[in-house]
Steps between C-alpha positions, in 0.01 A plus 500: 500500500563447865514804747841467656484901692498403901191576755558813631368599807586622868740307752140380633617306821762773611363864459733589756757546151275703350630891436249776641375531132395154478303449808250784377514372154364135574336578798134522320254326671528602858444845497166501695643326823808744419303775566289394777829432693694820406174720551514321885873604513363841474247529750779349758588749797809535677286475832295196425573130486594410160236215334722218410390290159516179429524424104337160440533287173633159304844511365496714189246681620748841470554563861847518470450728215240739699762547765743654261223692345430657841799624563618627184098660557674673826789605374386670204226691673599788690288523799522101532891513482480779788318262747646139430825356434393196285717173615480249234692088581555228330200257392671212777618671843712143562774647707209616768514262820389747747369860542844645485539363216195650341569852615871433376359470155265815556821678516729353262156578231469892643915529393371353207226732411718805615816383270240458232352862562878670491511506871854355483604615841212420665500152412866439576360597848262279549782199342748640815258499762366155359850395602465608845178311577455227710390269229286288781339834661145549300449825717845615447441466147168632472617796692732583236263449216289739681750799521533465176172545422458812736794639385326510106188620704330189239314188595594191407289299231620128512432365143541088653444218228442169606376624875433167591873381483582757778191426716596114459829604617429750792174293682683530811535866508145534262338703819847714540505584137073582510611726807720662332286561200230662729739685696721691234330694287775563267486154371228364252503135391337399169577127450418281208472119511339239275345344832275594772723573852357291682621774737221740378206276474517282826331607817726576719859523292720806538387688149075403513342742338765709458556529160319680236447252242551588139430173289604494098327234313546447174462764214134560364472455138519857423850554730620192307404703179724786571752287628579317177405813303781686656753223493464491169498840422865496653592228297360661194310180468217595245395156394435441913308848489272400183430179647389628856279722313361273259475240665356539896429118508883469498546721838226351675660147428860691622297558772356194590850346470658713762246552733581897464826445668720772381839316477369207337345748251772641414700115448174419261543841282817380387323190310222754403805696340608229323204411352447154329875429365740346685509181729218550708547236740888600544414900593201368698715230671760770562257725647344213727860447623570886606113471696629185671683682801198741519226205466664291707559727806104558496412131477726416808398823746153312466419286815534099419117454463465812251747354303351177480188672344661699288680180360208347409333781379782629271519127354169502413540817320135522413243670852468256793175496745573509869406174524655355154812639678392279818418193369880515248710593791285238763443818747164621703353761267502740739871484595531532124259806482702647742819469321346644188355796651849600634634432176211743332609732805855559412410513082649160408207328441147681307152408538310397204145373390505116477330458177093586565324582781623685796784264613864654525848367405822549532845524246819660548465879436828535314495285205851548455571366824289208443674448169863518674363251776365212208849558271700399840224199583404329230622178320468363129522638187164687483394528873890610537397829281179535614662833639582611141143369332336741747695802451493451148106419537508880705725707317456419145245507281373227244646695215818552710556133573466398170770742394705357754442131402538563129870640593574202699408274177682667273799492754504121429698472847609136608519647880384287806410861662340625188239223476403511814429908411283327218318284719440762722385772262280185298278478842411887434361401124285212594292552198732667257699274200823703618485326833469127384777630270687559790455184708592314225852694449538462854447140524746438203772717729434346806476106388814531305672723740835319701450163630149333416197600773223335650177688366353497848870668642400785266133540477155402694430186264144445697441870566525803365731410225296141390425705159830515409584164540416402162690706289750438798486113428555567103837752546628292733448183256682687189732626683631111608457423150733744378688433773584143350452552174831767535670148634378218305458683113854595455581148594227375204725664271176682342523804269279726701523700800283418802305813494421397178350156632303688717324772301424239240426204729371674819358854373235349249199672646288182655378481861839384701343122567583459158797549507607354861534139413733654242719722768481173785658292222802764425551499870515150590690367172869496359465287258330662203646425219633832239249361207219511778575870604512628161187280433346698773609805338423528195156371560524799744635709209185408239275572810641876513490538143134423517430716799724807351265485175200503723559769740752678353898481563550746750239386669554166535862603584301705800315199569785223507661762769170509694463115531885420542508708807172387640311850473209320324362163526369439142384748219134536626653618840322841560676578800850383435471677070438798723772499735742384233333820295653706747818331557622444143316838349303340274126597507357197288613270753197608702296532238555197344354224757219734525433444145550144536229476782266704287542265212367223736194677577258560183338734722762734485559604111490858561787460772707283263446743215647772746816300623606385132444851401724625773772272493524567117527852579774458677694334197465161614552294172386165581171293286325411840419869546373555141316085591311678763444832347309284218350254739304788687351663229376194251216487676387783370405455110539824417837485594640215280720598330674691777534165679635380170773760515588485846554083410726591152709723718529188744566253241776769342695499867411085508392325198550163656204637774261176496241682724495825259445263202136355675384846576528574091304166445238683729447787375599514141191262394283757667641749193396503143680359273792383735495119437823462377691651746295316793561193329889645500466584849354118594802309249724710742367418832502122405814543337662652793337292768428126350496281790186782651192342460326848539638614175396199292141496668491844398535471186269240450230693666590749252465250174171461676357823516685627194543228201257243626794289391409166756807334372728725576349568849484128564903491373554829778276318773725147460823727476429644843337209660854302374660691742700325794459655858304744398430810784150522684487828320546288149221304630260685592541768172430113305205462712372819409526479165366152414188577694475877316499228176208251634824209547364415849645176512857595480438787702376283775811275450715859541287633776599183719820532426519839622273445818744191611823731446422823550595664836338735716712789454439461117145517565540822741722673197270362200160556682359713212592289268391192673166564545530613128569147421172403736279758253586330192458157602152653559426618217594215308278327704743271742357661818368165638838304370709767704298440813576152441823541469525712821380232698733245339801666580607708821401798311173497685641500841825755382288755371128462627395825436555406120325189525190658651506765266508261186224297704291775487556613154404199392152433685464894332402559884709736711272422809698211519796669669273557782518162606860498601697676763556866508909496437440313183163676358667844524800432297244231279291808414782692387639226263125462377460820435820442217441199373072541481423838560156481329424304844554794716367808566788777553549461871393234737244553752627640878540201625701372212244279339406471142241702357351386188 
C-alpha cells in the first residue's frame, strides 16, 4: 500500500523560524565547535580585546544554525547572559550600503533581543533614539549603540550570517570597520560565510589574519549517526531506527551521498523515512528541486575556471585524474591541478585512489550534489536519469530495488514519466530478470506513447542502449501492426477482434523473423480478402490448440502474451522466458526455454530431469514437460518403466503427440513381453505422421530386428523411400537404416541425396547423428564408397574434416591425419575418434598428432 504521511522535518533553509525549543532539539551534530566557542566566550575579559571568529563552511553546513545555538547558549547561561548581549540578524543584511547602515541594524537587533527578553521599555528606547539618528552618520550611530551597551554594563556579541555580504558591501570603509573592531572592546564579531573573505586571507587587506577561523566540514559518520537517530526518534520513526541499526551499510551510503552536509542530511532522511513505497523518482525529484537554490548558489560563488572543472568532473560522475581532467577540458595540467586543489580546499571536491598504485583522483565529495548537477545536465532517456540510476544504485539495496520494480510491474502504468522510472531503475538490475522485465514495459510505454518517436530521439541506439534495440525493433513492429490492423479488420468485415489476430497470429512463440514477413505484409496491404483473414486464423487457431495441449493452457496463454508484446523472441529465449517470468508472474516461463536448451544437449539429462520436475511442480499441465521428464531418464534401464509413465501421462494430456509415440517404440522393445503395445505404439506414429519417412523407416528397421519379416521391411523401406520432398533429416534416418541392414546400394543412392541437399546449419544441428550415419556405412563396409563419394560431390571441400576422417578410417591408419594441416587434423581427430575409435588411443599426443 503506498505511504501517503508527508516528510517531516525542520524548516532546514530558514532556522531563523525555529522556536527556542527547536534550535536545541535539532541542533545535534555541532556541539563540539559549540563548546569550543562558548568556553572562549568565557575566558573573555572586559579589559582585553575581544578575539573575533570567523565560522567557515559550504551552504548547509549549519552555520546559520550554530549562530542561533550560540546565543540561545548565552542567554540561558547565567554568567554568559551577565557579560554579553547576544545580537542575532537576518541570514542576508541587503539593506546594508554603508557602515551606518550596519551599526543601524546592530541597534534595531539589540531592541530586538531586549523586546524578546521583556525589556519592553528599554527597547522602545532604543526604536526613539533610532529615530533621531542621522541615518548617514556611522559614528553617530555607533555612539548610540555603544551607550546602550554601557548602560546594560554587557558586551555586545554580534551573531552575523552571511559576513561576506556585509564585507562585499562595506570595502570602502573595511579598514574603518577593522578599527573599530580593535578599538571597542565592547563589540565582538563572529561572522559566518560559505566563502573565504578574501579580506582575511590576502596580504595586505583590512581583516588579514584577523579572524579566528572556525571551519565545519561535513558530519563524520558517527555525528551523522546521531543525527538521523535523533530525527527519528522525534518522529517516532522506528522502522528508520531498526534500519540504522541493522543495517550500517545504509548510513555509510547516506553518508557518501551527502558528503556529511547536515542540511542535505536531513532532505535525504525524509526518503530514508519513507522507505521503498512511493514514487521514488517524484520525492527524489522534489527534493532535488528544494537543493536547487542551495546547489546552485555554491556552483556560481566558484571562480569561472573552478566551475569549468567541476562541470566536467560532475558529468563524469565516476573519479577523474588531474590530467584525465586536462586532456577533457583541453587545459595545462597544472592550471587544472590548481583548480582542483582549491576545490579539495574549500570541501567540494575529495581526493581518492585512482584504481592501483599510488596515483590520486578526484570526484565531487557530495554525491548528492553531483546527482542534482547530472538530473539538470543530461539528455535522453537513460543518460537523462542517470541522476536517478545512481541514487538508486547508492541508496537501495538489491533486495530493495527489486521490491521497487516488482511494484512498478504490477502498477501496469501507461505513463511517459513512469517508464522512464523503469528504464532508470532497469540500469540498477543489470543482471536481474526483474530489470529486462522492466525495459521491456518501458519500451512498450514509451513507443506507443503520443505521437510516434524516433528510437534514436529516445535512446543511445549505438551506445549504451544498443541492447535494447532489439526488443525495441519488435514492440515497435507490433505495435504498427495493431495499429492497422484496428483500421483495416473492421473494414474486412471479419468475426474477430484484432487482439485476437494478434495473440493467435503474432504471439505463437517462434523467433520474431518468423513472423516479420507476416507483420510487413499486414502493414503494407489493404486488400486481403475476409476468407484470407479467417484462413489465417484458424490455421492460427489449430496452431494454439496444439501448443495449449503441449505446454499447458495457461501457459501458453502466458506465452502468447510474452511474444505478442515482444518480451521474448521465440520459446528457447532464455533471457526474454525470464524477463517475461517476472513480468507476467509466471515462473515456468523461465524455466521452460531452459528446459528446451537442455533437451538439445544430451549432455545435460540430469539438468532436464530437474527443469521438467520443477515446472511440473508448479502445476504446469502440459505433455512436453512429462516428454522431457521421460526423455532424461530412459537412458537409464533401470528406470523404464518410469520413463514409460512419465510418456502415458504425456500421451493422456496429448494423444495425438507424434514425438511421444517414437520414444514408446524405443523403449518398450527393450521390455519383456511388450511387443504388442510397441507394435501399437509404431501403427500410431505412422498413423499419425504418414508422409514422415522416419516413421516408416522405423518400422522397417523394427520388422528387421524383430520378425525377420524381409517383406514387410522391403514394403516399409519402398513406403518411405515413395515419399516426395522428403527432409534431410528423412534422408539421412533412410541412410542409416539401409546401411544398419547391409542395403549399401540404396544407401549410397540416399547418402548423395542428402550430401547434395543438405545445408550447413543441418549439419551443425545433426552433427551427432551425422557422423552416426558415417559409422554405419563403416561397418557395413562402404568406407571406401563414402570416400568416393566425398570427392564426387562438394562434400569433400564443405566438410574436410569429415572427409579426412573417413580417409583415415578407411586406410585403418590414423597417422594419416598427420599429413594435413593443423586446423583440419584437430577437428579430423575428433570425428575419428567417433566414427573409428579402435584407431585412437584416448587423447592425442601434445602436439595434436595421432598416437597409435
Amino acid at each position: 500500500m503506498k505511504n501517503d504521511f508527508p516528510i517531516h522535518r525542520p524548516a532546514i533553509y530558514n532556522p531563523a523560524l525555529w522556536s527556542r525549543e527547536e534550535v536545541k532539539t535539532y541542533f545535534i551534530a555541532r556541539h563540539t565547535t559549540l563548546d569550543r566557542i562558548v568556553d572562549d566566550l568565557r575566558r573573555e575579559k572586559l579589559d582585553t580585546k575581544p578575539q573575533h571568529r570567523l565560522i567557515l563552511g559550504q551552504r548547509g553546513m549549519g552555520k546559520s544554525t550554530l549562530l542561533r545555538r550560540i546565543a540561545i547558549e548565552v542567554e540561558d547561561d547565567s554568567e554568559l547572559n551577565a557579560l554579553w548581549l547576544p545580537l542575532t540578524f537576518p541570514e542576508e543584511q541587503y539593506n546594508v550600503a554603508s557602515l551606518a547602515d550596519f551599526w543601524l541594524n546592530c541597534l534595531d537587533a539589540l531592541s530586538d533581543f531586549l523586546e524578546g527578553s521583556g525589556d519592553e521599555k528599554m527597547a522602545a528606547d532604543i526604536d526613539t533614539k533610532v529615530e533621531t539618528l542621522d541615518r548617514q552618520n556611522a559614528d553617530g550611530v555607533l555612539k548610540a549603540l555603544l551607550q546602550v551597551a554601557k548602560r546594560m554594563n554587557r558586551r555586545l556579541l554580534l551573531l552575523v550570517d552571511n559576513v561576506d555580504l556585509i564585507f562585499d558591501r562595506l570595502k570602502k570603509e573595511d579598514w574603518v570597520l577593522r578599527e573599530t573592531l580593535q578599538e571597542h572592546r565592547e563589540i565582538m564579531l563572529v561572522g559566518a560565510s560559505a566563502r573565504a573573505l578574501e579580506a582575511s586571507y590576502n596580504y595586505g587587506a583590512a581583516f588579514y589574519d584577523f579572524f579566528k577561523i572556525d571551519e565545519l566540514r561535513g558530519l563524520s559518520l558517527a555525528e551523522m549517526r546521531g543525527t538521523i537517530l535523533a530525527l527519528a526518534r522525534m518522529r517516532g520513526a522506528v522502522d528508520v531506527i531498526r534500519k540504522i541499526e541493522k543495517d550500517p551499510v545504509r548510513l555509510q551510503v547516506l553518508h557518501t551521498l551527502t558528503g556529511g552536509n547536515p542540511r542535505t542530511t536531513v532532505l535525504l532522511y525524509g526518503v530514508l523515512l519513507k522507505g521503498v513505497v512511493g514514487n521514488v523518482r517524484t520525492d527524489l525529484e522534489g527534493l532535488l528541486d528544494e537543493v536547487t537554490p542551495l546547489y546552485k548558489a555554491r556552483f556560481e560563488e566558484l571562480p569561472s575556471l573552478s566551475q569549468q572543472v567541476l562541470d566536467k568532473l560532475a558529468l563524469y560522475w565516476d573519479p577523474m585524474t588531474a590530467r584525465q581532467l586536462a586532456d577533457a577540458l583541453a587545459m595545462d595540467v597544472n592550471l587544472t591541478s590548481s583548480q582542483l586543489a582549491r576545490l579539495v580546499e574549500i570541501g567540494v571536491v575529495e581526493k581518492v585512489k585512482a584504481g592501483r598504485g599510488k596515483r590520486t583522483a578526484f570526484q565531487v565529495g557530495e554525491r548528492f550534489f553531483n546527482i542534482w548537477y547530472l538530473m539538470r545536465a543530461s539528455r535522453r532517456v537513460r543518460r537523462k536519469l542517470v541522476w536517478l540510476v545512481e541514487f538508486l544504485r547508492m541508496f537501495y539495496s538489491t533486495d530493495e530495488r527489486k521490491h521497487i520494480a516488482r511494484t512498478c510491474l504490477d502498477a501496469k502504468s501507461a505513463d511517459s514519466r513512469e517508464a522512464e522510472y523503469q528504464l532508470a531503475l532497469a540500469r540498477t538490475l543489470p543482471m536481474e530478470s526483474i530489470g529486462r522485465a522492466l525495459e521491456t514495459s518501458a519500451l512498450e510505454i514509451l513507443l506507443a506513447h503520443g505521437v510516434p518517436v524516433k528510437l534514436e530521439d529516445i535512446l543511445d541506439v549505438s551506445g549504451e542502449d544498443k541492447d535494447l534495440m532489439p526488443r525495441a525493433v519488435r514492440i515497435r513492429l507490433l505495435q504498427e501492426v495493431r495499429k492497422k490492423l484496428q483500421i483495416v479488420l473492421p473494414e474486412a468485415g471479419v468475426s474477430f477482434s484484432v487482439e485476437t489476430f494478434i495473440e493467435q497470429n503474432l504471439g505463437f512463440p517462434t523467433p520474431f523473423e518468423s513472423k516479420r514477413s507476416l507483420m510487413e505484409s499486414l502493414l503494407k496491404s489493404t486488400r486481403f480478402s475476409i476468407e484470407t483473414w479467417n484462413e489465417l486464423n484458424v490455421n492460427a487457431e489449430m496452431g494454439w490448440d496444439k501448443l495449449s495441449r503441449k505446454y499447458g493452457i495457461d501457459i501458453a496463454v502466458k506465452l502468447r502474451a510474452a511474444h505478442a508484446h515482444g518480451d521474448m523472441n521465440g520459446i528457447g529465449d532464455i533471457e526474454g522466458g525470464a524477463a517475461a517470468a517476472e513480468r507476467y508472474e509466471c515462473p515456468v516461463l523461465e524455466l521452460l526455454p531452459k528446459l528446451i536448451e537442455a533437451q538439445r544437449d544430451t549432455m545435460s539429462l540430469e539438468p532436464a530431469e530437474l527443469l521438467a520436475e520443477n515446472i511440473i511442480d508448479l502445476g504446469a499441465n502440459g505433455s512436453f514437460y512429462w516428454q522431457c521428464l521421460g526423455d532424461a531418464i530412459w537412458g537409464d534401464l533401470d528406470q523404464l518403466n518410469e520413463a514409460e509413465e512419465a510418456y502415458r501421462k504425456a500421451l493422456e494430456l496429448d494423444p495425438q503427440e507424434v514425438g511421444v509415440w517414437r520414444r514408446l517404440v524405443a523403449i518398450l522393445p527393450l521390455m519383456e513381453n511388450r511387443k504388442a503395445e510397441a507394435e501399437y505404439a509404431l501403427n500410431k506414429w505412422m498413423e499419425l505422421n504418414p508422409q514422415d519417412p522416419i516413421s516408416w523407416t522405423s518400422a522397417a528397421m523394427y520388422y528387421h530386428l524383430f520378425h525377420e519379416d524381409e517383406v514387410e521391411v522391403e514394403r516399409l523401406l519402398q513406403k518411405a523411400m515413395g515419399i516426395p520432398d522428403k527432409t534431410s533429416g528423412g534422408l539421412m534416418y533412410i541412410t542409416n537404416t539401409l546401411f544398419t541392414m547391409h542395403k549399401i546400394a540404396r544407401a549410397m543412392k540416399h547418402c548423395r541425396e542428402l550430401l547434395e541437399k543438405c545445408s550447413d546449419e543441418f549439419v551443425v544441428e545433426n552433427f551427432e547423428a551425422f557422423l552416426y550415419m558415417f559409422e554405419c556405412g563403416l561397418k557395413a563396409g562402404a568406407g571406401s564408397q563414402l570416400l568416393a563419394l566425398f570427392d564426387e560431390t562438394e562434400a569433400g571441400q564443405r566438410w574436410r574434416p569429415i572427409r579426412e576422417a573417413l580417409a583415415a578410417a578407411v586406410e585403418g591408419n590414423a597417422e594419416l591425419l598427420n599429413g594435413v594441416a593443423p586446423e583440419v587434423r584437430h577437428p579430423a581427430l575428433e570425428i575419428l575418434r567417433v566414427i573409428a575409435p579402435q584407431l585412437l588411443l584416448p587423447v592425442p599426443n601434445k602436439d595434436g598428432r595421432a598416437e597409435v
